[in-house]
C-alpha angles and dihedrals in degrees: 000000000000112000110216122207135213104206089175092070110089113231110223101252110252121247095282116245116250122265134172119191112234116269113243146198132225117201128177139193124208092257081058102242100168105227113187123178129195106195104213101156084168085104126029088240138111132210118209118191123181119188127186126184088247121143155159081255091074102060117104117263113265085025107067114160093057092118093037085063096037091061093054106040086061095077089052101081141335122196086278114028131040124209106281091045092055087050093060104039086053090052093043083056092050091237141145118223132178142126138214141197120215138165084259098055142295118283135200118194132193118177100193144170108250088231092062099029098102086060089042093057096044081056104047086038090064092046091058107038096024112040110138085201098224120239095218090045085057097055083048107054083037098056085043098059088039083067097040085056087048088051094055089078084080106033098075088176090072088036091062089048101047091041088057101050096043081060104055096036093043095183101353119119086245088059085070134067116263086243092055126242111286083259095061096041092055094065090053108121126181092244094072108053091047076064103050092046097060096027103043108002091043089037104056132085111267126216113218119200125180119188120183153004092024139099118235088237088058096052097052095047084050085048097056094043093051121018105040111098109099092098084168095045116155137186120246120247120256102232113192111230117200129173136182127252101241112249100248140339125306126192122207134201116194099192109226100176109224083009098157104203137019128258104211122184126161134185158188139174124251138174123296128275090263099044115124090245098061098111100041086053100044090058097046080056089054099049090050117041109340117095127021091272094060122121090246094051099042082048106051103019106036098019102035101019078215083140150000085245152000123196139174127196141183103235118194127210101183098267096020139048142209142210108201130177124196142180151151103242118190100247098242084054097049093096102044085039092054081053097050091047097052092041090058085047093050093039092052095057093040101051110012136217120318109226089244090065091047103058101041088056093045090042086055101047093046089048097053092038095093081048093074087059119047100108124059092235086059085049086057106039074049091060092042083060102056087054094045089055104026095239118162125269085250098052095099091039088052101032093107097041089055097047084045090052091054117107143205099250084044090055087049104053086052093061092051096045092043117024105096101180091170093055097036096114119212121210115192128197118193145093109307090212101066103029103035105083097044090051101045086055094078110012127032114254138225118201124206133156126234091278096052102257114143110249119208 
């Protein structure tokens, strides 16, 4: 017997099961290294998690991709230890190691046995505070990003990606890729990030964050030992970042000849992560185009079959947020697809959310929370984020109770103040062949190659 499912039904959302954020300390020097320590003694593990306000927004303009390259180039050598040494005193030790550069800062991670966590930190001390940045490493990792940027020719999903926000950030640093263009890469000389790395990484207040197995007392004493050595340590400079809503839509058509399919993405800005307005906003996502039940993806998937898949998110840059949505749409589908989308848009401003959509979003949401913290490296990279965004000690704790509180005519108001569907742009990736005229039927084009260049 074949079972048949309405997925257009919405399921009433189950009792929720219980979950209590981790309590944490703050500690601070007088130099104002931020310590923060999550107490978890269920595994015998640590998580140490050093931030730094480090970011894309510090290379030097024409030469984006400086602090890309930087980051990585500090795993490559100290003055004791070169890159394969490192490797295999790490793995001796049973730790994890890695870092990462964001928009949001530069991390280093380390995941640790207690036993072993006071070598693990005189290691990871030295990477960070001693790194020679070797010359032959850098023509390495360069050379290496100079391929990845030669790559994105065939992968349209990034060219989607890279095309929009182009698009919305014009010439602004967030209009580039975090690595750099393959331009900008190419000016990128050793020297300066030498010099990036004593005069800005080494400069700037760090954030410090211990979860685990470990006593706050502990982790201040391995703090001190190892951690405090930026005597002339600042705080960066908030600088305010404003940009303009576009005047009206654009629709873009990056031409990928034989592509076989369409990369659609489509944005719009919206208010920050610790706007008001946050939870009100999360849960409009979610109604519309964030979980499988949403109205993009039971149009376009399960009513149309236009896609596998249709999803919508809320992206944060630290003083400015995002709703993308984003999709694989099969190419004689692109133009009916364009329409549905914007219909949804348009019907969810005219006539709202209906309390049964409400409350299975915000059931979901509720029901996967404890999900995003259940390591003790996610507990960390939690707490990283309440300092990133400047959210209260309580937000995790409260998180649930503040997504249960939201109501229809809240929701509502949302989609009205922040649905633009005039100013949402669309980039396209796909073969102009087959999707152009019937495109340019209904919306006016414009026409680029992979590179960017306009195309009659």
């Amino acid at each position: 017997m074949k079972l048949k499912i309405d997925r257009t039904k919405i399921p009433t959302p189950s009792e929720p099961r219980p979950f209590h954020f981790p309590e944490f300390k703050t500690y601070e020097l007088p130099n104002k290294m931020q310590t923060l320590v999550v107490h978890k003694n269920n595994l015998p593990l640590v998580n140490v998690l050093f931030r730094v306000n480090f970011s894309p927004m510090d290379d030097e303009p024409g030469k984006e991709g400086q602090a890309n390259l930087l980051s990585h180039l500090l795993l490559e050598g100290t003055q004791k230890w070169n890159s394969t040494q490192i490797a295999e005193k790490f793995e001796n030790l049973g730790a994890h190691y890695n870092v990462h550069l964001s928009w949001s800062g530069f991390y280093f991670e380390l995941n640790i046995l207690k036993e072993h966590l006071a070598e693990g930190l005189e290691l990871s001390s030295e990477i960070i505070y001693e790194s020679i940045l070797p010359e032959k490493e850098f023509n390495r990792l360069k050379q290496e990003v100079l391929i990845d940027r030669l790559q994105i020719k065939d992968m349209p999903g990034r060219l989607a990606n890279e095309r929009l926000l182009r698009h919305l950030f014009q010439n602004h640093r967030y209009g580039q890729p975090i690595e750099g263009l393959t331009s900008t890469i190419e000016k990128i000389e050793l020297a300066q990030l030498h010099q990036l790395y004593k005069n800005v990484l080494l400069k700037r207040q760090p954030t410090l964050i211990f979860t685990g197995n470990i006593t706050e007392t502990e982790a201040v004493q391995l703090r001190d030992r190892y951690f405090v050595k930026q005597e002339e340590s600042y705080l960066q400079p908030q600088m305010q970042i404003h940009f303009k809503e576009p005047e009206k839509r654009h629709i873009i058509l990056v031409h990928k000849p034989n592509a076989a399919q369409v990369e659609l993405r489509i944005g719009q800005f919206t208010p920050p992560r610790q706007h008001p307005d946050f939870f009100k906003l999360k849960l409009l996502n979610e109604v519309f185009g964030g979980y499988f039940l949403s109205r993009l993806n039971l149009n376009l998937r399960e009513k149309h079959g236009y896609t596998y898949g249709i999803h919508s998110q809320l992206a944060f840059r630290p003083q400015l947020g995002l709703l993308l949505i984003s999709a694989s749409i099969q190419s004689e589908f692109i133009a009916p697809a364009l329409d549905e989308i914007f219909k949804e848009t348009e019907k969810l401003k005219a006539e709202g959310v209906r309390e049964d959509e409400l409350r299975s979003a915000a059931g979901y949401l509720i029901g996967v929370f404890p999900t995003a913290f259940e390591t003790i490296d996610q507990i960390s990279d939690a707490i990283a984020n309440l300092v990133t965004y400047n959210l209260s000690a309580d937000y995790y704790r409260t998180f649930r109770e503040k997504l249960a509180q939201v109501t229809v005519e809240q929701v509502n108001e949302a989609a009205q103040k922040y649905l633009h569907l005039e100013q949402m742009q669309v980039v396209l990736v796909g073969d102009r062949t087959v999707v152009e005229k019937p495109l340019k039927e209904k919306y006016e084009l414009q026409i680029v190659d992979v590179k960017g260049n306009p195309l009659p």
